[in-house]
C-alpha positions in Angstrom: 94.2 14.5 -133.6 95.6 15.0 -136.8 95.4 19.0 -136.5 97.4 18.8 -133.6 100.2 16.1 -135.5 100.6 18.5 -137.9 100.6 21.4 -135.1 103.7 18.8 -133.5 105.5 18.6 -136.9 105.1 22.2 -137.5 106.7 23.3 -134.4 109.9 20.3 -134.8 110.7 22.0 -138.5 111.0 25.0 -136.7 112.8 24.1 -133.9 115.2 22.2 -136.4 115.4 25.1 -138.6 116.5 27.5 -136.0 119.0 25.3 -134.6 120.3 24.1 -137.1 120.8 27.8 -138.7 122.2 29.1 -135.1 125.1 25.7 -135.7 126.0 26.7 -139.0 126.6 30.4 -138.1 128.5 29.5 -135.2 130.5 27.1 -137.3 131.4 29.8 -140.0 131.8 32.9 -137.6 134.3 30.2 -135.5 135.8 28.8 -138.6 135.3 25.6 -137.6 132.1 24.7 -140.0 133.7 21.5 -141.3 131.9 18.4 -139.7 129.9 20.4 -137.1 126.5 21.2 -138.8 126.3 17.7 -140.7 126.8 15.9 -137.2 124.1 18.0 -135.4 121.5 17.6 -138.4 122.3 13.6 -139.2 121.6 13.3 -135.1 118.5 15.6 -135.7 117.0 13.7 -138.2 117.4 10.3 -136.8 115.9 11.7 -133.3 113.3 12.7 -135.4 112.0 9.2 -137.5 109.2 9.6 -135.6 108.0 12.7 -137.1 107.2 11.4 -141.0 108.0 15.0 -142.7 106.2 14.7 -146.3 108.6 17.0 -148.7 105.6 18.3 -150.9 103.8 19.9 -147.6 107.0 22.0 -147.0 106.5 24.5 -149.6 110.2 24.1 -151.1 110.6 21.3 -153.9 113.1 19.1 -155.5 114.0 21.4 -158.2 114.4 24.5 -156.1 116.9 22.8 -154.0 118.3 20.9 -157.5 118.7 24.2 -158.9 120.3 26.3 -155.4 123.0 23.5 -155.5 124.0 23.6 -159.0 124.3 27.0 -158.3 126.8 26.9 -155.7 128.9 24.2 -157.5 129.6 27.2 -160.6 129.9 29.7 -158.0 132.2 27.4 -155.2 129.9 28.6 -152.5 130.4 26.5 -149.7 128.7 28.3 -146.8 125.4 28.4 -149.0 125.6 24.9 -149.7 126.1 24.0 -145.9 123.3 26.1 -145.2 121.0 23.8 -147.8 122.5 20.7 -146.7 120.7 21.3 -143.4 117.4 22.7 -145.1 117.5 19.2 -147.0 117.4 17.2 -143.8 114.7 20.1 -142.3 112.6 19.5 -145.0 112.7 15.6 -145.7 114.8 15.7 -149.0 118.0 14.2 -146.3 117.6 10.8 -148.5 117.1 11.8 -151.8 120.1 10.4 -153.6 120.5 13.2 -156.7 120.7 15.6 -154.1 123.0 14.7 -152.1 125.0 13.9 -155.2 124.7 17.4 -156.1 125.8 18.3 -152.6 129.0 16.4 -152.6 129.9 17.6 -155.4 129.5 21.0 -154.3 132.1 19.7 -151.6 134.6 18.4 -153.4 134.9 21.0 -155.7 135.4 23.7 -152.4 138.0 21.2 -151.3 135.9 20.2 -148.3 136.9 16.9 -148.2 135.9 16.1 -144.9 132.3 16.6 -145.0 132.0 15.3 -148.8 133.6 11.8 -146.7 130.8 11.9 -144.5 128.4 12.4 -147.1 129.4 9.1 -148.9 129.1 7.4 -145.7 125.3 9.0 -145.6 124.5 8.3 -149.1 125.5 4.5 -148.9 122.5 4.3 -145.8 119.9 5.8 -148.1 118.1 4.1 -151.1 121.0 5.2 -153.1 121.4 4.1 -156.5 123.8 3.3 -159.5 124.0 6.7 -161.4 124.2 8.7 -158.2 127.4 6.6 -156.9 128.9 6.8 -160.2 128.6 10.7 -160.3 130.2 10.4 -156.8 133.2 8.6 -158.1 133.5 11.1 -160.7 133.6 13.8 -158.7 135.8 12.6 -156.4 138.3 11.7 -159.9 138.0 15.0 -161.1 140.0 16.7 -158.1 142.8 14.1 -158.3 141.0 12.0 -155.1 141.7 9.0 -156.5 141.7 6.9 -153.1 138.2 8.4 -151.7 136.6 6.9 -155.2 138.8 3.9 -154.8 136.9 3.6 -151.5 133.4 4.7 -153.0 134.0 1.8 -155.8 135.0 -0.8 -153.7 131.6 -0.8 -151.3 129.7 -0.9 -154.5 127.8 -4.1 -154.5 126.5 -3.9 -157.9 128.5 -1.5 -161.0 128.0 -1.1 -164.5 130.5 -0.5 -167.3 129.8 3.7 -166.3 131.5 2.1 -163.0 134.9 0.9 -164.3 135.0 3.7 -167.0 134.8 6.2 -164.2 137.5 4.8 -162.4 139.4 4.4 -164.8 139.2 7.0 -167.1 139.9 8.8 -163.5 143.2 7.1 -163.3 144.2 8.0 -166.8 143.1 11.9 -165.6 145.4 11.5 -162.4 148.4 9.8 -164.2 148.3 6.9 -162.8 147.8 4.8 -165.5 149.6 1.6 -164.0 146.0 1.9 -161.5 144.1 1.7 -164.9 145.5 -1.1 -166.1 145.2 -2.6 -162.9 141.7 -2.1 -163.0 141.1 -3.2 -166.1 142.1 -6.7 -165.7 139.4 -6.7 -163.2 137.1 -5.3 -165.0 137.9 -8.6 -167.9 137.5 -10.7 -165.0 134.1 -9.2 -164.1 130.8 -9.8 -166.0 131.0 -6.1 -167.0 131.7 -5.8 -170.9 134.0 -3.1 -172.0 132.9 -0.4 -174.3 134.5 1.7 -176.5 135.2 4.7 -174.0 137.1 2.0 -171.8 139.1 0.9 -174.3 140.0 4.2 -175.2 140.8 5.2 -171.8 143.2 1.9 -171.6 145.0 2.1 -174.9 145.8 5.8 -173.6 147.0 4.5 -170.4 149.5 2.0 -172.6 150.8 4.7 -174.6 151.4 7.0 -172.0 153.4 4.2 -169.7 155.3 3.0 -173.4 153.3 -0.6 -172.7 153.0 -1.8 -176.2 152.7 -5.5 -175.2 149.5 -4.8 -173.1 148.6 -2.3 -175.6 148.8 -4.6 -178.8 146.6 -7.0 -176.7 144.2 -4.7 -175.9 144.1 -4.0 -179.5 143.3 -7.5 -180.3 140.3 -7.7 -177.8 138.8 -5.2 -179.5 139.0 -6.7 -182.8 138.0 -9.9 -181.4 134.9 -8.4 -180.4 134.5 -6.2 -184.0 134.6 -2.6 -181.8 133.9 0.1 -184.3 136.9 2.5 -184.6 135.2 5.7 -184.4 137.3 8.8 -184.0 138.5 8.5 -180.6 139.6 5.4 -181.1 141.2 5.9 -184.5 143.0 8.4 -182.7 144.1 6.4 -179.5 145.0 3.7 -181.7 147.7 6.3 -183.6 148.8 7.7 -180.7 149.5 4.7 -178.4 151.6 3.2 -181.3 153.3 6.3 -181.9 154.1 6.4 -178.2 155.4 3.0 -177.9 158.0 3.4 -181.0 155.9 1.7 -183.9 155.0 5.1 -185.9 154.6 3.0 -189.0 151.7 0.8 -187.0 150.2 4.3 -186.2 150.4 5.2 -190.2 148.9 1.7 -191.2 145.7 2.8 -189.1 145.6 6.2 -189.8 145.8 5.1 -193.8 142.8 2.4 -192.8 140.7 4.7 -191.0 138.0 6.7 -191.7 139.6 10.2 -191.3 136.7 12.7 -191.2 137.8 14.2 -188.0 140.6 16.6 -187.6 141.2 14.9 -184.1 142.3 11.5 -185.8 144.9 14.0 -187.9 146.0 15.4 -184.8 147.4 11.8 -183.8 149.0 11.2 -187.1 151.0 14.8 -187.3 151.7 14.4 -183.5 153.1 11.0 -183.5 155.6 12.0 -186.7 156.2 15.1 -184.6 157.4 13.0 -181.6 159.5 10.8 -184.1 161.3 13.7 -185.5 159.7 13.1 -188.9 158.7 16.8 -189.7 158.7 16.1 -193.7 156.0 13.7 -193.2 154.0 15.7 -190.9 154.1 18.7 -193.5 152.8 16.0 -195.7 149.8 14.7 -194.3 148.7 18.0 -193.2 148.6 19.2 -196.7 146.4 16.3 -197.4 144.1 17.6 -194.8 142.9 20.3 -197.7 142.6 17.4 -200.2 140.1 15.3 -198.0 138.5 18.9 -196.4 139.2 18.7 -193.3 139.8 21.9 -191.7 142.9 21.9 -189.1 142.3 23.3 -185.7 144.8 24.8 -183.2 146.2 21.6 -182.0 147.2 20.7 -185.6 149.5 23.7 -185.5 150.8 22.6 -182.4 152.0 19.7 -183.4 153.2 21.2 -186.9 155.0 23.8 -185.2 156.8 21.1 -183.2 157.3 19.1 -186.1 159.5 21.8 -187.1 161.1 22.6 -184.2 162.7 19.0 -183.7 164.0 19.3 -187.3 165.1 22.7 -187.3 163.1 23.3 -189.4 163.0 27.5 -189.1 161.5 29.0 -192.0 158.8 26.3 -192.1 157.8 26.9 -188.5 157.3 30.7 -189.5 155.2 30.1 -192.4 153.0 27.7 -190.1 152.9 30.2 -187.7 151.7 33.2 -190.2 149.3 30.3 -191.8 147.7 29.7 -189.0 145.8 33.6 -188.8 146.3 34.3 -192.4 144.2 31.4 -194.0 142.7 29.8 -191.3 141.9 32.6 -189.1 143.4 30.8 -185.7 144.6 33.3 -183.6 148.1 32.5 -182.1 147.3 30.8 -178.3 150.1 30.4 -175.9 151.1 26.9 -177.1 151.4 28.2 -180.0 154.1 31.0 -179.0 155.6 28.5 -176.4 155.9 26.2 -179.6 157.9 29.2 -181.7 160.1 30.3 -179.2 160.7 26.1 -178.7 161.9 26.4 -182.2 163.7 29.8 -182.6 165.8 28.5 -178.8 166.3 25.1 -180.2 168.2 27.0 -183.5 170.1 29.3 -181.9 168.0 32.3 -182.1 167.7 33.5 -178.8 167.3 37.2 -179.5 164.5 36.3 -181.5 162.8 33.7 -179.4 163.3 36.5 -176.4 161.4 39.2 -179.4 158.7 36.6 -179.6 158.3 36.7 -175.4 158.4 40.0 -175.3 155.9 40.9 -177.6 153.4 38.4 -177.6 149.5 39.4 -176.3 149.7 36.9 -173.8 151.6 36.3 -170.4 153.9 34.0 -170.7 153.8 31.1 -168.8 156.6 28.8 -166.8 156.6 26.6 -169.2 157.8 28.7 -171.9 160.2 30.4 -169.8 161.7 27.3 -168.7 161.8 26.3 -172.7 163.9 29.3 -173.1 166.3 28.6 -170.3 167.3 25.1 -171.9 168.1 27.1 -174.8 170.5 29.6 -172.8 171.7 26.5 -171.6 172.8 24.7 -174.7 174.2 28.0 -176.0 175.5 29.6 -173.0 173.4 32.7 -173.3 173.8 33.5 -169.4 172.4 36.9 -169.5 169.2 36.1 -171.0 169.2 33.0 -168.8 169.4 35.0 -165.8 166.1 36.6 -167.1 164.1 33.8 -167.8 165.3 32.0 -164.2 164.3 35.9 -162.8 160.4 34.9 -164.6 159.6 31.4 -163.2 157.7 32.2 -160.3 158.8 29.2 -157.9 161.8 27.9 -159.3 162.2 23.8 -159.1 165.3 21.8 -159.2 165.4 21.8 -162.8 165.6 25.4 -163.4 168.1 26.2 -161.0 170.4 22.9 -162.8 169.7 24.9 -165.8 171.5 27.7 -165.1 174.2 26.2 -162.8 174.9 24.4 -166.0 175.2 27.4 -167.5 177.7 28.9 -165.0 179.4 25.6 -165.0 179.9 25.7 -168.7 181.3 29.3 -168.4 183.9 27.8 -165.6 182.0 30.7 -163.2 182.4 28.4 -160.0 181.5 31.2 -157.4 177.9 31.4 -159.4 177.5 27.6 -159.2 178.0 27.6 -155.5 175.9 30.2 -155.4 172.9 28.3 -156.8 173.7 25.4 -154.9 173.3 27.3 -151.8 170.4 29.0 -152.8 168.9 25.3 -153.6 170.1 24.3 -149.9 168.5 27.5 -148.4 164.7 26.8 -150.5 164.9 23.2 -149.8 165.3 22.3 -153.5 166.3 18.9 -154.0 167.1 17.8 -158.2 164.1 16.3 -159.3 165.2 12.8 -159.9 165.3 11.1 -163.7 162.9 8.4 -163.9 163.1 5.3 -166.6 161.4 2.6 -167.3 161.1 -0.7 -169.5 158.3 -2.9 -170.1 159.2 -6.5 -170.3 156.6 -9.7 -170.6 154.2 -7.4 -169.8 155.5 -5.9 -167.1 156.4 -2.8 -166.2 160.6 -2.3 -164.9 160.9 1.2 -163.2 164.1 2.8 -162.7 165.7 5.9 -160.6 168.6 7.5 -160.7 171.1 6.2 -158.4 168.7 3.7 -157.5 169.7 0.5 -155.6 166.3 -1.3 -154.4 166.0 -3.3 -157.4 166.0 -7.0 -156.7 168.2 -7.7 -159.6 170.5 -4.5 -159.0 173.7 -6.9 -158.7 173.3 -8.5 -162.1 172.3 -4.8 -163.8 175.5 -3.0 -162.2 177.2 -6.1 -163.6 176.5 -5.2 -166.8 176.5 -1.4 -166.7 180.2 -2.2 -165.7 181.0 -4.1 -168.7 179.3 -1.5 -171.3 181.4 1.1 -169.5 184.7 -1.1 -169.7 183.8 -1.4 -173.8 182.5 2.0 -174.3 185.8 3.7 -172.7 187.9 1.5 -175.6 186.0 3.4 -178.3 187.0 7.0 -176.8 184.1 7.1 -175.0 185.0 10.0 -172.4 182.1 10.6 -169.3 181.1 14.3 -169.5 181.8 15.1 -166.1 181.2 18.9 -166.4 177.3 18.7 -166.5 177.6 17.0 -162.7 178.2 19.9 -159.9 181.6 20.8 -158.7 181.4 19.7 -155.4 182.8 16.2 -155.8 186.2 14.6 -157.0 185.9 13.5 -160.8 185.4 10.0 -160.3 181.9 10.4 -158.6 181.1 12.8 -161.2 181.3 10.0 -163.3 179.9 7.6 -161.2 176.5 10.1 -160.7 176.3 9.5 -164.4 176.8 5.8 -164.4 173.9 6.0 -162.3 171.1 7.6 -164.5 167.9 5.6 -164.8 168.0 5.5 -169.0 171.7 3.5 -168.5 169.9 1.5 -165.4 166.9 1.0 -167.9 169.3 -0.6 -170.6 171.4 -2.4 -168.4 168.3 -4.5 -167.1 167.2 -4.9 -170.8 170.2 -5.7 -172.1 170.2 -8.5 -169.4 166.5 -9.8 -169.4 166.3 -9.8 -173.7 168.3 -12.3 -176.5 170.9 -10.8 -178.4 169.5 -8.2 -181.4 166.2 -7.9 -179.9 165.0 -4.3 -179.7 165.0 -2.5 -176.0 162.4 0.1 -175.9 163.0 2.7 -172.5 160.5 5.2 -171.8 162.2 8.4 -169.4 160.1 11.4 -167.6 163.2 14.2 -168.7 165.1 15.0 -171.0 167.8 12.5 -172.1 171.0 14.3 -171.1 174.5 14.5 -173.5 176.3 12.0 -171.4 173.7 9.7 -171.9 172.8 10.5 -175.7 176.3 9.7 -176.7 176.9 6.9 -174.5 173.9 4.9 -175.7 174.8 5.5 -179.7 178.0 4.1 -179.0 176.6 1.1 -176.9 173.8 0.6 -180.2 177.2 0.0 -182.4 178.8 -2.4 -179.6 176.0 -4.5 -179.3 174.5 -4.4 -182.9 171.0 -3.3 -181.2 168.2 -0.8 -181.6 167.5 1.2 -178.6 164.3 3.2 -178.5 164.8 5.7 -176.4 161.6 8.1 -175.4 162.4 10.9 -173.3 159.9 14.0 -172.1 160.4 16.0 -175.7 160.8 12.9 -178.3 161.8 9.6 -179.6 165.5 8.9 -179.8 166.3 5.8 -182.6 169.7 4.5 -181.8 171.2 2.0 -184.6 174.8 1.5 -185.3 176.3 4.5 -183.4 173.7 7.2 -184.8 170.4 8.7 -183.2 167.6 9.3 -185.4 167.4 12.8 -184.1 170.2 13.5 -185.9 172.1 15.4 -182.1 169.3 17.7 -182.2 167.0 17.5 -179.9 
């Protein structure tokens, strides 16, 4: 009787194996293999409970399969993985948990979303446990699916603090750092404690959104619970109060810390760099030789923009020829993207075009559309026109760029031009983006924007700025808006940028002389710059102003950046 079970088995495997071989090749020849094949075999093997299948009498093992799957993942070989995927369920490894781990993250990594969905659904009816779920949620953060490991987290009945480090570490990864905190709260609320990795990934999160409320009380949670500053958190610590406008906080820590790790001077030098403090960049990094401490590229990075947001020309090349000559760091594009930064933001075009043209490596977007703010500011249309001729796919802000340009040149056919060639891609300007944090909350802002509940009160204001700012000779530059509209909503298009929105609602929600701290995703533009020095001088108020390249100090009618920037 047994002889003949076996016999029965025997002949199902087969019969499974075939068909489920002839499904997948239909699948791929049709180009239809999402779903299919996982459908058919899930239905197989529950037809076939019955049938106890025993992996070890199969001849093919956990680690052959292990292996075959990990090999797909580094080679993004989907079809071979779909093929496994049904030679699990054939030979009775369908519930093993690590597997079918492995196996989704073979999918998400193709981009086969769909069945890698199905396959969470499959792994929650096994016996699936705690790491495998958490891998899950990991992959699924690591390809920006933030709402399928959302899902995944949320019909966890039990997690750990690997759990809510995933998630939100996987927020921080997808800039969504608001999610983070959010989760973090409930994470405080849980009866999970926090380690250092989460507060390393929230104190990021707070830097990056300006938050220095949440992130000071962050700060004192962890020294409530004595959490050992080690190197990552040194360095968050530096970097989250460099990002929220308290760079002498970030040098208090960085002078209390243990500093054996170039990453916690990378912090320090970055932060000064953001602040425009390039003299006191240069200086710490020359005490990196006196505690030896070896700098790695991102220090010259960050030295290099040091320099470049001081003008600082000559020092930028010495940094630069450093870099090979004693430390033997060969040049990487940041590094080149950060030189021809600084030879555009001085003036030199020729040369910052010299340095393009003969670096080793392509250049990137990024570095061309450096170079094209330059043009801008200096009206260098011709090598404009070749760096606009370099970005691949062209957004809204390149083609501003160089209408700016032709606007600045009074070359009205051009700028029409450009705005038709916008109309005809479908380019829409990439609206400026502010925001405030206030009692802990966060106050977001867009240009033009009108939904705000408050929006009354804040145009109220903005009104009465404008009224004062107009008596001190304060005149709207109207020629950075397109000419396609009268002057006076020129000047109303400016009235509406989210930094003067930003201030407007702080002015209104804060007592007289108390700082207002705005954090903006572009470039702060020259209407704006000089409008909010002179509003600093009406008000007797320091504004913080941190756009996308650095920090902007407005006191008594002057920036710290000195109108360079």
């Amino acid at each position: 009787m047994a002889i003949e079970d076996d016999d029965s088995v025997s002949e199902l495997l087969r019969d499974r194996f075939r068909l489920s071989t002839i499904c997948i090749t239909e699948a791929e020849e049709g180009g239809r293999f999402v779903g299919y094949s996982i459908q058919f075999e899930i239905s197989c093997y529950s037809h076939a409970s019955a049938y106890p299948i025993v992996p070890e009498t199969t001849g093919i093992d956990y680690q052959t399969f292990y292996h075959v799957l990990q090999s797909c993942k580094h080679s993004l070989d989907y079809r071979t993985a779909i093929k496994t995927h049904a030679k699990l369920i054939v030979f009775g490894y369908g519930t093993y948990s690590t597997l079918l781990t492995s196996l989704l993250s073979v999918y998400v990594q193709c981009d086969i979303l769909n069945l890698a969905c199905q396959l969470v659904e499959q792994i929650f009816h096994c016996a699936y446990d705690l790491v495998s779920l958490n891998l899950v949620i990991q992959s699924f953060m690591m390809v920006g699916k933030c709402d399928i490991a959302e899902h995944v987290f949320d019909k966890m009945c039990i997690r750990d603090v690997v759990t809510w480090n995933s998630m939100i570490s996987g927020f921080v990864r997808n800039a969504q750092c608001e999610e983070a905190l959010r989760l973090f709260q409930g994470m405080l609320n849980s009866n999970v404690e926090a380690d250092e990795f989460t507060f390393a990934s929230v104190i990021t999160s707070c830097g990056r959104l300006g938050a220095l409320n949440y992130g000071q009380r962050v700060h004192h949670v962890m020294m409530e619970k004595n959490t050992e500053l080690n190197f990552i958190l040194s360095s968050a610590l530096i970097d989250m109060y460099s990002r929220c406008g308290r760079i002498q906080v970030a040098v208090e820590i960085f002078d209390s810390v243990q500093r054996n790790n170039v990453c916690v001077w990378n912090a320090m030098i970055n932060g000064l760099a953001m602040h425009g403090l390039a003299f006191d960049a240069i200086t710490i990094f020359s005490k990196m030789d006196l505690e030896n401490v070896l700098p790695d590229p991102i220090t010259f990075v960050s030295l290099l923009m040091a320099c470049s947001h001081c003008g600082l020309v000559e020092q930028g090349r010495n940094y630069f020829d450093l870099m090979t000559s004693r430390y033997s760091i060969q040049p990487q594009l940041e590094h080149y993207g950060a030189m021809v930064d600084l030879l555009g933001r001085a003036g030199l075009l020729e040369e910052a075009f010299s340095v393009i043209s003969a670096m080793p490596i392509e250049p990137d977007v990024v570095m061309w559309r450096s170079f094209l703010s330059a043009c801008r500011i200096y009206r260098k249309l011709e090598l404009g026109e070749v760096a606009i001729a370099n970005v691949c796919h062209p957004r809204s802000g390149d083609y501003v760029l160089i209408s700016n340009i032709y606007c600045s040149l009074r070359r009205w056919d051009s700028v029409e031009g450009v705005r038709e060639v916008m109309k005809k891609k479908g380019v829409r300007k990439k609206n400026g983006k502010s925001w405030l944090e206030l009692m802990g909350v966060i106050h977001q802002f867009k240009a033009g924007d009108r939904s705000h509940p408050e929006m009354k009160e804040i145009h109220r204001v903005l009104e009465g700025l404008n009224h004062m700012v107009k008596l001190k000779g304060f005149n709207p530059m109207t020629d950075l808006v397109l000419m396609d509209v009268s002057e006076e909503e020129k000047e109303e298009n400016l009235n509406c940028h989210s930094e003067k929105l930003a201030l407007a609602y702080g002015i209104l929600k804060t007592s007289p002389g108390i700082e207002i701290r705005i954090s903006k995703n572009l470039r702060i533009c020259y209407d704006c710059h000089c409008w909010i020095k002179i509003v600093s001088k009406i008000i007797s108020r320091v504004i913080i102003v941190r756009d996308r390249v650095r920090f902007h100090h407005f006191e008594g009618g002057i920036c710290s950046c000195g109108d360079y920037w």
